[in-house]
PDB file of N, CA, C, O and CB in Angstrom:
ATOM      1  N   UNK A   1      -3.511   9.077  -9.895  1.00  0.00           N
ATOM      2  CA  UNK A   1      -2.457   9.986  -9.490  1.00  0.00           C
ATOM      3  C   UNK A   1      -2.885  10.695  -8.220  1.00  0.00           C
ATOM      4  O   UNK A   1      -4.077  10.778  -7.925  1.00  0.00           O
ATOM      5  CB  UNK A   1      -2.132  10.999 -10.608  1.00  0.00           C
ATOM      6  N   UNK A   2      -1.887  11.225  -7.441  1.00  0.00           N
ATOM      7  CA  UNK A   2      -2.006  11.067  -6.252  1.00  0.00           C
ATOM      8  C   UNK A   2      -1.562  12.809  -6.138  1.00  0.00           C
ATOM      9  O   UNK A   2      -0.626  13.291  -6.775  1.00  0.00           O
ATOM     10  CB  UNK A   2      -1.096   9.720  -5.558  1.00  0.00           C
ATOM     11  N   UNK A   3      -2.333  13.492  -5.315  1.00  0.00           N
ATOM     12  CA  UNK A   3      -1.497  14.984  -4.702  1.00  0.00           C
ATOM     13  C   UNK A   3       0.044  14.549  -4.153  1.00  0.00           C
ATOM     14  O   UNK A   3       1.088  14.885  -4.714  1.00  0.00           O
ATOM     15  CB  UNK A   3      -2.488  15.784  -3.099  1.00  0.00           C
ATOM     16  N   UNK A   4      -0.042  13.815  -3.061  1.00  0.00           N
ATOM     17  CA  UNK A   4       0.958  13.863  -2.361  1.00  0.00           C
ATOM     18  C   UNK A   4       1.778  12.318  -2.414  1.00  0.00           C
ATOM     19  O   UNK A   4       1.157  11.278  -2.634  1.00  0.00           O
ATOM     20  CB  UNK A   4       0.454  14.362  -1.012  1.00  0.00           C
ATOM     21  N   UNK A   5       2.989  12.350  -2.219  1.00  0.00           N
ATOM     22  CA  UNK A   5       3.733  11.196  -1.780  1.00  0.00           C
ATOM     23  C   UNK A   5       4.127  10.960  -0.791  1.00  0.00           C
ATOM     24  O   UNK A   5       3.967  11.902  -0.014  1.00  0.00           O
ATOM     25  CB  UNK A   5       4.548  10.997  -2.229  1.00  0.00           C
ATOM     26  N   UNK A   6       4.820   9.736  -0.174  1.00  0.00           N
ATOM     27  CA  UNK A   6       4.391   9.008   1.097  1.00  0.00           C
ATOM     28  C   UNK A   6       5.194  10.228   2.313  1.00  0.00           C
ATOM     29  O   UNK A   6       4.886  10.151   3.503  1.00  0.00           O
ATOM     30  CB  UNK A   6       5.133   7.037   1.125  1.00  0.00           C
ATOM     31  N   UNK A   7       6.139  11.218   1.858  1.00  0.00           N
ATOM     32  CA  UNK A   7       6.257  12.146   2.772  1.00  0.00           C
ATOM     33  C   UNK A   7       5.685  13.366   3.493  1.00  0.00           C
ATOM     34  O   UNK A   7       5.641  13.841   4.627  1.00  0.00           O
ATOM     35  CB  UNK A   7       6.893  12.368   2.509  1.00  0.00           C
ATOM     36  N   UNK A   8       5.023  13.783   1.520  1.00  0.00           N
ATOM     37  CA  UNK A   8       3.770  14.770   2.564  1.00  0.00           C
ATOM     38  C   UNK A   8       2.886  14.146   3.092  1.00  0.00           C
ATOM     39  O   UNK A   8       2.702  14.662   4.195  1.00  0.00           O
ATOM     40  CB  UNK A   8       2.851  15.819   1.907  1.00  0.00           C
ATOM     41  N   UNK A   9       1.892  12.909   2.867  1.00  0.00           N
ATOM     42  CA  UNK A   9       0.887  12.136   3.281  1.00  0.00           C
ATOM     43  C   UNK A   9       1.347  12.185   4.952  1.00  0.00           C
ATOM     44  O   UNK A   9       0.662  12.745   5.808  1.00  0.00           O
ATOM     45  CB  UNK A   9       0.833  10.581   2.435  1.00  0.00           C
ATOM     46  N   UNK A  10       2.582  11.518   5.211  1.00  0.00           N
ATOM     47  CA  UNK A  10       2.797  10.790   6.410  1.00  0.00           C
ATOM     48  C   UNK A  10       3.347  12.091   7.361  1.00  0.00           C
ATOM     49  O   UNK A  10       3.297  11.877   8.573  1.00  0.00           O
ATOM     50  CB  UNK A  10       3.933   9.408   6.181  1.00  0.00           C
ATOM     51  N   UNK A  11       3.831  13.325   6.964  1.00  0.00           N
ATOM     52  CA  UNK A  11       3.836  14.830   7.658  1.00  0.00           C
ATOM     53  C   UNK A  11       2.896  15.279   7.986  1.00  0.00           C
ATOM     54  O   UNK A  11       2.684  15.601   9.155  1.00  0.00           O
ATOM     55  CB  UNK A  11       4.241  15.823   7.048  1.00  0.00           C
ATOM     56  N   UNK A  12       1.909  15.452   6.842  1.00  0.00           N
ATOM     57  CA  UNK A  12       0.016  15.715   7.298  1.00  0.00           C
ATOM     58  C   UNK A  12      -0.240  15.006   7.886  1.00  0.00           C
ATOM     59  O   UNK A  12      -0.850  15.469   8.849  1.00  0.00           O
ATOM     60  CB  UNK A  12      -1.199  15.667   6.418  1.00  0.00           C
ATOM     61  N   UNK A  13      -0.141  14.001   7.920  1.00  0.00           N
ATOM     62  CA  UNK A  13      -1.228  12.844   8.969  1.00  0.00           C
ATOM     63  C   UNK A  13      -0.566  13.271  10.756  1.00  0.00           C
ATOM     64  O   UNK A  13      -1.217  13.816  11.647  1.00  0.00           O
ATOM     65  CB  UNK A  13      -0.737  10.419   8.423  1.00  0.00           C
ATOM     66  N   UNK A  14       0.632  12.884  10.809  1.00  0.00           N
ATOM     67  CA  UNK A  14       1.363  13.373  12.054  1.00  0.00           C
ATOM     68  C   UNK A  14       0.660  14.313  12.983  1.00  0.00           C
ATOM     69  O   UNK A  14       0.190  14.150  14.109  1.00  0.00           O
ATOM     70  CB  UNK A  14       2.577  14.048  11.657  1.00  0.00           C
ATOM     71  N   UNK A  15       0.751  15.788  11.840  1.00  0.00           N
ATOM     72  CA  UNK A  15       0.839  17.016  12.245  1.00  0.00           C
ATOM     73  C   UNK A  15      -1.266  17.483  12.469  1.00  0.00           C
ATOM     74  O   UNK A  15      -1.958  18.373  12.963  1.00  0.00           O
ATOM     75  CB  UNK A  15       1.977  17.969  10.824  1.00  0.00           C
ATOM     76  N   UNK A  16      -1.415  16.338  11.810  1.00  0.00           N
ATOM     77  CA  UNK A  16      -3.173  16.318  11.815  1.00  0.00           C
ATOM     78  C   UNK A  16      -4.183  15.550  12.877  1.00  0.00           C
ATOM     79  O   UNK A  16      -5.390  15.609  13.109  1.00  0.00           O
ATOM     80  CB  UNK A  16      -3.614  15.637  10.470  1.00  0.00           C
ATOM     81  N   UNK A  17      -2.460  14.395  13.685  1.00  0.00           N
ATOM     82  CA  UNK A  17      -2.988  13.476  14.734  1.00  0.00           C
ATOM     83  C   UNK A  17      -3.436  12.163  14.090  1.00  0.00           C
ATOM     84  O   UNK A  17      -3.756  11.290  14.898  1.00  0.00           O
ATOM     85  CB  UNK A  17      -4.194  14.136  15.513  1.00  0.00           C
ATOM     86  N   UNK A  18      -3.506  11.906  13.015  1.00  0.00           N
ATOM     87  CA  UNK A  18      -3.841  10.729  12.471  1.00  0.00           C
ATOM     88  C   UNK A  18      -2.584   9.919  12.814  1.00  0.00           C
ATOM     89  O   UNK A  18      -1.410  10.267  12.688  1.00  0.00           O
ATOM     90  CB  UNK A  18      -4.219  10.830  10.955  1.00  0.00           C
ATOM     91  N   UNK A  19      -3.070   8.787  13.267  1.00  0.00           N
ATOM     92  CA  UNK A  19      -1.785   7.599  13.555  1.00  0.00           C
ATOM     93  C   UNK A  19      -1.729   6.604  12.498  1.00  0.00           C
ATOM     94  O   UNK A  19      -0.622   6.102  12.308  1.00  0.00           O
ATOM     95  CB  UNK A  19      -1.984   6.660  14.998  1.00  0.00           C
ATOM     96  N   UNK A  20      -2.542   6.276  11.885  1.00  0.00           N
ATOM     97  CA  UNK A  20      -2.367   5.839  10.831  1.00  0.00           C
ATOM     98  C   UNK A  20      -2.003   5.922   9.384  1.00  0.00           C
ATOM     99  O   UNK A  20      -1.755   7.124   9.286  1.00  0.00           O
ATOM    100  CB  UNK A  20      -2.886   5.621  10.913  1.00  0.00           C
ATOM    101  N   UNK A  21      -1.798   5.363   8.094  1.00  0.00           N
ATOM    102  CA  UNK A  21      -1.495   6.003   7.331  1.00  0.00           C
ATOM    103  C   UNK A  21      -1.852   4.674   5.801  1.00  0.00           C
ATOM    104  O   UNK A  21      -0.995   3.992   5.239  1.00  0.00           O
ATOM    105  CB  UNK A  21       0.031   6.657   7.826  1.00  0.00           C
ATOM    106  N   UNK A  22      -2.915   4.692   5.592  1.00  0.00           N
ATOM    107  CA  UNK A  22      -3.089   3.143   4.622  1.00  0.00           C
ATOM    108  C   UNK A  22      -3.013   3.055   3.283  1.00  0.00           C
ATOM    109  O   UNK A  22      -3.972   2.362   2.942  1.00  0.00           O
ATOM    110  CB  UNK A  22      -4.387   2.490   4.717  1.00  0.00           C
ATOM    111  N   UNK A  23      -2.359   3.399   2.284  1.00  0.00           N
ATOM    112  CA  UNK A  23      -2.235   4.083   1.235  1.00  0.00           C
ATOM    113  C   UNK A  23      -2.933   2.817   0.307  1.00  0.00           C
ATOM    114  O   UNK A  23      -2.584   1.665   0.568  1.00  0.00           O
ATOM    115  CB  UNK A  23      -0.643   4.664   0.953  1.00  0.00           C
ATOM    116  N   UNK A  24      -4.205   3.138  -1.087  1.00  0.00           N
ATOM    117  CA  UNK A  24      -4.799   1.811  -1.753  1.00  0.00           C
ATOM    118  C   UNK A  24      -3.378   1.657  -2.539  1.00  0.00           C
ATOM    119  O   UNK A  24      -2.816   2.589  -3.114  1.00  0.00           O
ATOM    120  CB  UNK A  24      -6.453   1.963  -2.859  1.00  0.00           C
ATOM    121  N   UNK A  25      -2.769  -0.032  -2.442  1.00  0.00           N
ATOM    122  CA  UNK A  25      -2.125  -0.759  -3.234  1.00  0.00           C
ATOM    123  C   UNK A  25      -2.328  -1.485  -4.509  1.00  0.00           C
ATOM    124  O   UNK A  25      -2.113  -2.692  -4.609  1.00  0.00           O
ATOM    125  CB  UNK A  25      -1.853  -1.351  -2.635  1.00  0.00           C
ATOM    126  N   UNK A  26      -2.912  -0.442  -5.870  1.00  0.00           N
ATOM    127  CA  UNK A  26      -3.192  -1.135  -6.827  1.00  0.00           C
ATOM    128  C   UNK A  26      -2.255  -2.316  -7.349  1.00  0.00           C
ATOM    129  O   UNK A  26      -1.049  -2.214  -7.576  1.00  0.00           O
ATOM    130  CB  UNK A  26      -3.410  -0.282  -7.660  1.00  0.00           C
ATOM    131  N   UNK A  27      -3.050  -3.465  -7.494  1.00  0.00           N
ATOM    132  CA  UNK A  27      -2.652  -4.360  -8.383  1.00  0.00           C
ATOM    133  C   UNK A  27      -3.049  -5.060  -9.399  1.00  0.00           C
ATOM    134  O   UNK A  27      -4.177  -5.553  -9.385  1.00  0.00           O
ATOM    135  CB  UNK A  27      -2.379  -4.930  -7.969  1.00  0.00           C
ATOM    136  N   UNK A  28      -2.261  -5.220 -10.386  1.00  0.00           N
ATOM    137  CA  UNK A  28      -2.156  -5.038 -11.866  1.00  0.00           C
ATOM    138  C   UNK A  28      -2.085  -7.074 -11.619  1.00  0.00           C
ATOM    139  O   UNK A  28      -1.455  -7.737 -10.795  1.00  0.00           O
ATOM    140  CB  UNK A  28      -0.405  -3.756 -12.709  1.00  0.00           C
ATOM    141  N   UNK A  29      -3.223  -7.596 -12.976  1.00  0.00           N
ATOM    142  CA  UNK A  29      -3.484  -8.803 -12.697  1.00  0.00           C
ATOM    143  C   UNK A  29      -2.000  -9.195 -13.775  1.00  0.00           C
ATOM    144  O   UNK A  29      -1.352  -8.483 -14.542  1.00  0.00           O
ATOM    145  CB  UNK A  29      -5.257  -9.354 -13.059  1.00  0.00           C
ATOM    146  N   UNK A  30      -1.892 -10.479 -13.430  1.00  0.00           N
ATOM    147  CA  UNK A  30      -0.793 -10.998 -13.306  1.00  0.00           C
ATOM    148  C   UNK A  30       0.477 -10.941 -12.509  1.00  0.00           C
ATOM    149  O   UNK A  30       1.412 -11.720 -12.693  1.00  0.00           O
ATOM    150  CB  UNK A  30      -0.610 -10.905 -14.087  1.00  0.00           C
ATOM    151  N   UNK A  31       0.462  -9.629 -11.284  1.00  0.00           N
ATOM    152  CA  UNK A  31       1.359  -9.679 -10.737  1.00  0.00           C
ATOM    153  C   UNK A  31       0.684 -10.105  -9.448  1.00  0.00           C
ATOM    154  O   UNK A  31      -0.501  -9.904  -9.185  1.00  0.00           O
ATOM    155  CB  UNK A  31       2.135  -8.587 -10.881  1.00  0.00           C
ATOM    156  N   UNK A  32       1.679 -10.792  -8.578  1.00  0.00           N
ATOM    157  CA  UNK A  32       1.172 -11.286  -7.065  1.00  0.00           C
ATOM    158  C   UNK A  32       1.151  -9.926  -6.356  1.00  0.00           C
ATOM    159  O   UNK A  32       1.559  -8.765  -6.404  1.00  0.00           O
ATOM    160  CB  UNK A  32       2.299 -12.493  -6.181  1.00  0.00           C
ATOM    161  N   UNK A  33       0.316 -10.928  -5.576  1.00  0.00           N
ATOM    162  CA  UNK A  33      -0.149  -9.362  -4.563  1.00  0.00           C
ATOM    163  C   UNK A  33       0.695  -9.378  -3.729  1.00  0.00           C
ATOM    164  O   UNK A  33       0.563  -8.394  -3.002  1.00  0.00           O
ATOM    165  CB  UNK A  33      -1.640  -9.189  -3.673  1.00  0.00           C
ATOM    166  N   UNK A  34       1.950 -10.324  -3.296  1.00  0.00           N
ATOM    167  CA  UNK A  34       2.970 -10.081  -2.632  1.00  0.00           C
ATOM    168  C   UNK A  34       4.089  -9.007  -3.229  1.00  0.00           C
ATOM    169  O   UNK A  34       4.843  -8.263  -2.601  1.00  0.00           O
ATOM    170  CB  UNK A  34       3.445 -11.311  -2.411  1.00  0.00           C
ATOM    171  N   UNK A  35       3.953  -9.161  -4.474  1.00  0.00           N
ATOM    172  CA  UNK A  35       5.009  -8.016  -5.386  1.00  0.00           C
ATOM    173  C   UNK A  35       4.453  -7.009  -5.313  1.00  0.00           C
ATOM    174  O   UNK A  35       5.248  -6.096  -5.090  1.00  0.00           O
ATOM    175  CB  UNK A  35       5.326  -8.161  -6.934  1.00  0.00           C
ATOM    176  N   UNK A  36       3.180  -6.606  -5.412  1.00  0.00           N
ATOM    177  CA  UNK A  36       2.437  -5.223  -5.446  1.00  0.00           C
ATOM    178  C   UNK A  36       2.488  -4.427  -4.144  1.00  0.00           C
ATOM    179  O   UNK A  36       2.456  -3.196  -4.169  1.00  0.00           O
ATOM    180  CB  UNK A  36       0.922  -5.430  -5.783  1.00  0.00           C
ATOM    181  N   UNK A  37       2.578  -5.194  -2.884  1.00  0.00           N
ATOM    182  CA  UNK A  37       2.767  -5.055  -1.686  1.00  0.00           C
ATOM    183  C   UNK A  37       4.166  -4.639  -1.120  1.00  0.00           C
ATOM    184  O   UNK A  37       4.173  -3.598  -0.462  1.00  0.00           O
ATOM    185  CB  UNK A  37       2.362  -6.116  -1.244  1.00  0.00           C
ATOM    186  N   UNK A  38       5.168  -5.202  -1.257  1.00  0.00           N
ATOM    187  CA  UNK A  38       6.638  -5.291  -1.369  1.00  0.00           C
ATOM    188  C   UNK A  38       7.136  -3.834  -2.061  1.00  0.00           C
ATOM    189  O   UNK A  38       8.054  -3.116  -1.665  1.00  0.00           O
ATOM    190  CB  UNK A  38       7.073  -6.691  -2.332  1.00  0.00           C
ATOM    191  N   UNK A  39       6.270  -3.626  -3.189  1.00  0.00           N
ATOM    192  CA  UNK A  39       6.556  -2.219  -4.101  1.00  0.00           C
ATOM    193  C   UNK A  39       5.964  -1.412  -3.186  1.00  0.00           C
ATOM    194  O   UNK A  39       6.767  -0.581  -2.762  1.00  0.00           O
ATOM    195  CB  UNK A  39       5.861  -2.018  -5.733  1.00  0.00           C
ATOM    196  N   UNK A  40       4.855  -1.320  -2.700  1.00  0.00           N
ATOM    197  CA  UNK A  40       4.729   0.195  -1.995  1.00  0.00           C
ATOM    198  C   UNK A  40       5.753   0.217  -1.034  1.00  0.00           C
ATOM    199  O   UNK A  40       6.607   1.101  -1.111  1.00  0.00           O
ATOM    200  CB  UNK A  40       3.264   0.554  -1.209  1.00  0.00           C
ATOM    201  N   UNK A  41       5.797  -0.650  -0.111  1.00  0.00           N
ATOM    202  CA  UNK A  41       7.157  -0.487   1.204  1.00  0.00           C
ATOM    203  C   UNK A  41       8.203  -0.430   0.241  1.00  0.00           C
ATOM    204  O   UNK A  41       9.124  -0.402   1.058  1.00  0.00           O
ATOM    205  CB  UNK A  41       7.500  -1.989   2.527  1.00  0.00           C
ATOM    206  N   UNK A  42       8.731  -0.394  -0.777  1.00  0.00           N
ATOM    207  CA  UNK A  42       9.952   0.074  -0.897  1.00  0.00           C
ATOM    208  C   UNK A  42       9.529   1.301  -1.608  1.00  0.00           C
ATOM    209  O   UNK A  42      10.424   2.143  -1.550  1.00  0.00           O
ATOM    210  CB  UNK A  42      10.983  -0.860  -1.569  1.00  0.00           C
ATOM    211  N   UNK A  43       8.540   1.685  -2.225  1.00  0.00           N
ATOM    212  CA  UNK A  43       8.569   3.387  -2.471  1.00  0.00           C
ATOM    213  C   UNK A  43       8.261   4.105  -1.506  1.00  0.00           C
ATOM    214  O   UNK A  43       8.149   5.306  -1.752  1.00  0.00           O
ATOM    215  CB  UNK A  43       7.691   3.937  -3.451  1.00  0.00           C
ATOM    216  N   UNK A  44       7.990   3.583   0.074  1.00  0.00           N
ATOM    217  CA  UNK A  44       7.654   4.820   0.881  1.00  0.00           C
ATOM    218  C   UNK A  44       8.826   4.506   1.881  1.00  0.00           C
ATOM    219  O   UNK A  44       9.124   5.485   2.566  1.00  0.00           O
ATOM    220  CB  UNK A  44       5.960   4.946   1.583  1.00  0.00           C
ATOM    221  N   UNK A  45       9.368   3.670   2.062  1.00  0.00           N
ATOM    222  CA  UNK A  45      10.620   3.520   2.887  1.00  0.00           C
ATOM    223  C   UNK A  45      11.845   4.720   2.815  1.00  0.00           C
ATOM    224  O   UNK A  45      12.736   4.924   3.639  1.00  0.00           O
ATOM    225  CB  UNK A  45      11.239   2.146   2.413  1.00  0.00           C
ATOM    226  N   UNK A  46      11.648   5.220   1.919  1.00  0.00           N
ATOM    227  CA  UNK A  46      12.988   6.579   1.747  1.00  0.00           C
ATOM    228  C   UNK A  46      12.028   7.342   2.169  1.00  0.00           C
ATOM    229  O   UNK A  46      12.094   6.967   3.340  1.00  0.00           O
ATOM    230  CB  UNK A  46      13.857   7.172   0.064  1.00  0.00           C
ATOM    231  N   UNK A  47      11.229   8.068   2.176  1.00  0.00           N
ATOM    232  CA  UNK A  47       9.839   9.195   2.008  1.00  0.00           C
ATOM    233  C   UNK A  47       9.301   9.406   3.464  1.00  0.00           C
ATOM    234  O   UNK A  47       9.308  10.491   4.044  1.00  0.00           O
ATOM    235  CB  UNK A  47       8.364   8.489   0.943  1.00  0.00           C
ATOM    236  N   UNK A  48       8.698   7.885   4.127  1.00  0.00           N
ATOM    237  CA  UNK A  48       7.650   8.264   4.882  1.00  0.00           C
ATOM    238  C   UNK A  48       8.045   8.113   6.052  1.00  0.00           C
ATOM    239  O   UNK A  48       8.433   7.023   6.472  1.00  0.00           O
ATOM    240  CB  UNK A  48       6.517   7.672   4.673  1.00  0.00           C
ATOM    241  N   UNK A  49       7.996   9.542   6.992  1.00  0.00           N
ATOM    242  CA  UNK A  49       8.778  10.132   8.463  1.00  0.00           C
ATOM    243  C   UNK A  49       7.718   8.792   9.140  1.00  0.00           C
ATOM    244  O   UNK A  49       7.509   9.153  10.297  1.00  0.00           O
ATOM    245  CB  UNK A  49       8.415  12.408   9.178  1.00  0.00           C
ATOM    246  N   UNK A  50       7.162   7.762   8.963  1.00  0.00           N
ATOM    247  CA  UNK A  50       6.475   6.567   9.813  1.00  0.00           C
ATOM    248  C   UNK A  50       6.871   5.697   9.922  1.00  0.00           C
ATOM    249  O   UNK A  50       7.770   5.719   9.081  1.00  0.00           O
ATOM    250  CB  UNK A  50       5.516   6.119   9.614  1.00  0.00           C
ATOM    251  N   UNK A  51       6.911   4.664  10.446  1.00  0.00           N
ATOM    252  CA  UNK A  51       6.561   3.281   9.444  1.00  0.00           C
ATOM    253  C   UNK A  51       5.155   3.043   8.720  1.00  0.00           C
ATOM    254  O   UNK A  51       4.092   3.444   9.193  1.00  0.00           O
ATOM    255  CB  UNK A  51       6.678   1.950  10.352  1.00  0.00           C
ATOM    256  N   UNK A  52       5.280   2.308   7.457  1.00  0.00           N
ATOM    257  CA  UNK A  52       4.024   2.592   6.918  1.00  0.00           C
ATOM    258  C   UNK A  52       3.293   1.254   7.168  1.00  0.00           C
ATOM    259  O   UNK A  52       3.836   0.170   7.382  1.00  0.00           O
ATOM    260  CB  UNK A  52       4.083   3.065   5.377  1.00  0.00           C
ATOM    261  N   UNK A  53       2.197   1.469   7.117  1.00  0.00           N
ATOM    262  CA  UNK A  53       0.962   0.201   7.998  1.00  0.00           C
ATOM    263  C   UNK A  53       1.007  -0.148   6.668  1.00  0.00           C
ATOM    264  O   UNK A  53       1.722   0.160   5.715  1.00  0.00           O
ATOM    265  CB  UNK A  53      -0.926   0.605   8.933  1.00  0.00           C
ATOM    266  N   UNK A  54      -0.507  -1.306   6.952  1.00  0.00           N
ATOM    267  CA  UNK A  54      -0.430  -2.003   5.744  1.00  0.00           C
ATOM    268  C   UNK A  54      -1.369  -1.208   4.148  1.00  0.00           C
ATOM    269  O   UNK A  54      -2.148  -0.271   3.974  1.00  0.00           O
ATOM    270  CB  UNK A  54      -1.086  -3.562   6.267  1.00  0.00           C
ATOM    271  N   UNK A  55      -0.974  -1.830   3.633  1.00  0.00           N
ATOM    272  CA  UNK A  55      -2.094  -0.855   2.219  1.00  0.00           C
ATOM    273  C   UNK A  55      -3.502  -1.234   2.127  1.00  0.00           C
ATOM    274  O   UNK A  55      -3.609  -2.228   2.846  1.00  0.00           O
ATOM    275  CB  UNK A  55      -1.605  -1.197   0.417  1.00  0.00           C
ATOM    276  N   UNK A  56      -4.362  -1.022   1.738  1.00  0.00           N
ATOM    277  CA  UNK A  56      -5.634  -1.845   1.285  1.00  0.00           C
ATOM    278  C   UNK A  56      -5.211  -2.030  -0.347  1.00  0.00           C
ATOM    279  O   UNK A  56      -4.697  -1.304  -1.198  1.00  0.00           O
ATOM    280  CB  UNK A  56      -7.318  -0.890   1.570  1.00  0.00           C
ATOM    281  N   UNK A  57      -5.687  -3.325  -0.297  1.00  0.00           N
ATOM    282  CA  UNK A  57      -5.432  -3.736  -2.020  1.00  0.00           C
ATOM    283  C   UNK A  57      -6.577  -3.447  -2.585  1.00  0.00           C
ATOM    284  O   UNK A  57      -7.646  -3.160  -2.046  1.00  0.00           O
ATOM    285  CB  UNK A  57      -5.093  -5.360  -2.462  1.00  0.00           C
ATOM    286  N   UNK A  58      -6.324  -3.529  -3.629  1.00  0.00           N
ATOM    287  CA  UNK A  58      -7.013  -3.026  -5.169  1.00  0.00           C
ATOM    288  C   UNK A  58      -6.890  -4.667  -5.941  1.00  0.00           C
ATOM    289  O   UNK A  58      -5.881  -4.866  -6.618  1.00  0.00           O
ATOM    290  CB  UNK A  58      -5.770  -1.432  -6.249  1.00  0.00           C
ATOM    291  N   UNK A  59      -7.459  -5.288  -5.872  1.00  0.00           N
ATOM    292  CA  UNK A  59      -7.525  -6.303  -6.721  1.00  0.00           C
ATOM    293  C   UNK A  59      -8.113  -6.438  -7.952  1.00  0.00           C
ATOM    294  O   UNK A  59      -9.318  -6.454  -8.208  1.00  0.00           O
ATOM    295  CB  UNK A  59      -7.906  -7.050  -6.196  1.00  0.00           C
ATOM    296  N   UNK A  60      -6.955  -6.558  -8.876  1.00  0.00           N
ATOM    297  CA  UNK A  60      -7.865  -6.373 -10.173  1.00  0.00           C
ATOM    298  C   UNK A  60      -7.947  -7.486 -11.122  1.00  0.00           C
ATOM    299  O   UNK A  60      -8.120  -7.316 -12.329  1.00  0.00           O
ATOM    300  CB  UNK A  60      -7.394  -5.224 -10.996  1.00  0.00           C
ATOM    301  N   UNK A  61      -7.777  -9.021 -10.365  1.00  0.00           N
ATOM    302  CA  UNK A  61      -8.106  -9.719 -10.892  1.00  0.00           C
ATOM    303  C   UNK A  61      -8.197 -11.070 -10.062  1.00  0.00           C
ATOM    304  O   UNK A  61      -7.244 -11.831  -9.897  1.00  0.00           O
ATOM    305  CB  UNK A  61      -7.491  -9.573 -11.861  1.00  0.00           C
ATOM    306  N   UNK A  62      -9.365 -11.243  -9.608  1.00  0.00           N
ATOM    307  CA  UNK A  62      -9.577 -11.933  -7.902  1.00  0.00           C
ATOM    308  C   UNK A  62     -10.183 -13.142  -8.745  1.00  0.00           C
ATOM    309  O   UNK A  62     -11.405 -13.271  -8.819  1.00  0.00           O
ATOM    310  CB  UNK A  62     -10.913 -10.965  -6.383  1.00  0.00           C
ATOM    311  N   UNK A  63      -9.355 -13.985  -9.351  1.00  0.00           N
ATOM    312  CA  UNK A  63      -9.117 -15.730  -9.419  1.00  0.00           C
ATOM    313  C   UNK A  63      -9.148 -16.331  -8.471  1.00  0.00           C
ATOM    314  O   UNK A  63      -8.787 -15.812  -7.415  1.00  0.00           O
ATOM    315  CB  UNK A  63      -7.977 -16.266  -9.856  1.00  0.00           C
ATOM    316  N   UNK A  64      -9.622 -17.728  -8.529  1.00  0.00           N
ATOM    317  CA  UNK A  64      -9.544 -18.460  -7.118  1.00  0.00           C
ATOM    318  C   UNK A  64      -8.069 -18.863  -6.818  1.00  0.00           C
ATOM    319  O   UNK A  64      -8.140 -19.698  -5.917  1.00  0.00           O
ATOM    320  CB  UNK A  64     -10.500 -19.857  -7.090  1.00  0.00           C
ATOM    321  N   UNK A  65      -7.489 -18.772  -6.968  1.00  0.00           N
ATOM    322  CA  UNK A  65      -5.913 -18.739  -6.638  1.00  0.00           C
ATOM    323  C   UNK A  65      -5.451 -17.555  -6.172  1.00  0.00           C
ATOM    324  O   UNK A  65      -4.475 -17.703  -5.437  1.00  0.00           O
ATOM    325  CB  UNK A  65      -5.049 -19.021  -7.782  1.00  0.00           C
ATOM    326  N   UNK A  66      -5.771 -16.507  -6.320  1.00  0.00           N
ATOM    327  CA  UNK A  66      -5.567 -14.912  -5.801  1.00  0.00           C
ATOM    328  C   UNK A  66      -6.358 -15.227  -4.746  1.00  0.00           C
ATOM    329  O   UNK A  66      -5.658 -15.398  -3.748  1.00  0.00           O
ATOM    330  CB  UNK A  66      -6.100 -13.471  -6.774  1.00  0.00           C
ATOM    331  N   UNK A  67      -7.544 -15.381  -4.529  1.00  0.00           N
ATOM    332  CA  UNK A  67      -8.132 -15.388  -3.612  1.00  0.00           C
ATOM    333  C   UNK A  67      -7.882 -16.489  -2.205  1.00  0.00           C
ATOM    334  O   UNK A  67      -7.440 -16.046  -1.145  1.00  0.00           O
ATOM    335  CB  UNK A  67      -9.184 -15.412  -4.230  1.00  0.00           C
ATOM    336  N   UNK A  68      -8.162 -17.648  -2.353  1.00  0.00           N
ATOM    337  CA  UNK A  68      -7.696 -18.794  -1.719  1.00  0.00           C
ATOM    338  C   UNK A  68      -6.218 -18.452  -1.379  1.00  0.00           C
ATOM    339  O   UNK A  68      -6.004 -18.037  -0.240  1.00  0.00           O
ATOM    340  CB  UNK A  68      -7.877 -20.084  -2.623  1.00  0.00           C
ATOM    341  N   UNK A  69      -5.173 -18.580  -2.243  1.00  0.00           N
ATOM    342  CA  UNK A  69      -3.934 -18.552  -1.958  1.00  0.00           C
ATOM    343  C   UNK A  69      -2.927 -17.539  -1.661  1.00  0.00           C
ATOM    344  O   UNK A  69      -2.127 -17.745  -0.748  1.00  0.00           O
ATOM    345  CB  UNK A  69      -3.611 -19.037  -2.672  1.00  0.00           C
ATOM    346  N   UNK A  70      -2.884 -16.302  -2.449  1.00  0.00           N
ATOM    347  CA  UNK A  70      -2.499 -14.992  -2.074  1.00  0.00           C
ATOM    348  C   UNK A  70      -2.962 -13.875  -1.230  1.00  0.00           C
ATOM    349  O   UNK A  70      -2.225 -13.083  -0.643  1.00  0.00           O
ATOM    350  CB  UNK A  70      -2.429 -14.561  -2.922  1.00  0.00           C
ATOM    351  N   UNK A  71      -4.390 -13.883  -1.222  1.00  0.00           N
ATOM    352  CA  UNK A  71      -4.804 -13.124  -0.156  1.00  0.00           C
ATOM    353  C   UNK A  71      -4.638 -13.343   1.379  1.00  0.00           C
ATOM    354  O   UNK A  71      -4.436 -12.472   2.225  1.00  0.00           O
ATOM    355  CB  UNK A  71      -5.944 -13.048  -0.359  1.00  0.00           C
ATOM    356  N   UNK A  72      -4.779 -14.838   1.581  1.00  0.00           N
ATOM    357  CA  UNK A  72      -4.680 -14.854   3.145  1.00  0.00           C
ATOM    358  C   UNK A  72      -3.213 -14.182   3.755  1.00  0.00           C
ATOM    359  O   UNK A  72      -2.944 -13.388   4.656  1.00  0.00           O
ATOM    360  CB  UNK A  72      -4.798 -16.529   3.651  1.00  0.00           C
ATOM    361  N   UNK A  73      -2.467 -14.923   2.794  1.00  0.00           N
ATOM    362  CA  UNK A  73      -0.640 -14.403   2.791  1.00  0.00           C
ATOM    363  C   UNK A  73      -0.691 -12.806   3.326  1.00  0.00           C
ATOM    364  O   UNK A  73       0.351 -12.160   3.440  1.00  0.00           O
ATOM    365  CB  UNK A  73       0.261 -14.402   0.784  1.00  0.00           C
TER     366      UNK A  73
END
């Protein structure tokens, strides 16, 4: 759980000079890391005064098929 959501995050960062903004994208094994990815841009798309960069993932279940095939994606 998080203090802030992608509007205060991306107001502080602004107002702090940070240009960036990389929020960790947990993902839950069995879901693709394209769906886990897809979900944060649509929960910060109403919220965040940015565009939001990319997330760092959280991989929580790095198979050679997650790895080889979904990650490069």
């Amino acid at each position: 759980m998080c203090a802030d959501d992608f509007y205060s995050a991306t107001v502080s960062a602004a107002f702090g000079g940070t240009t960036t903004v990389m929020p960790f994208a947990g993902n839950i094994a069995a879901i693709r890391l394209q769906t886990t990815v897809d979900s944060y841009r649509e929960a910060a798309r109403p919220k965040a005064v940015d565009r939001l960069r990319p997330s760092h993932m959280i991989i929580s279940d790095p198979t050679e098929t997650v790895l080889q095939t979904e990650l490069p994606v």
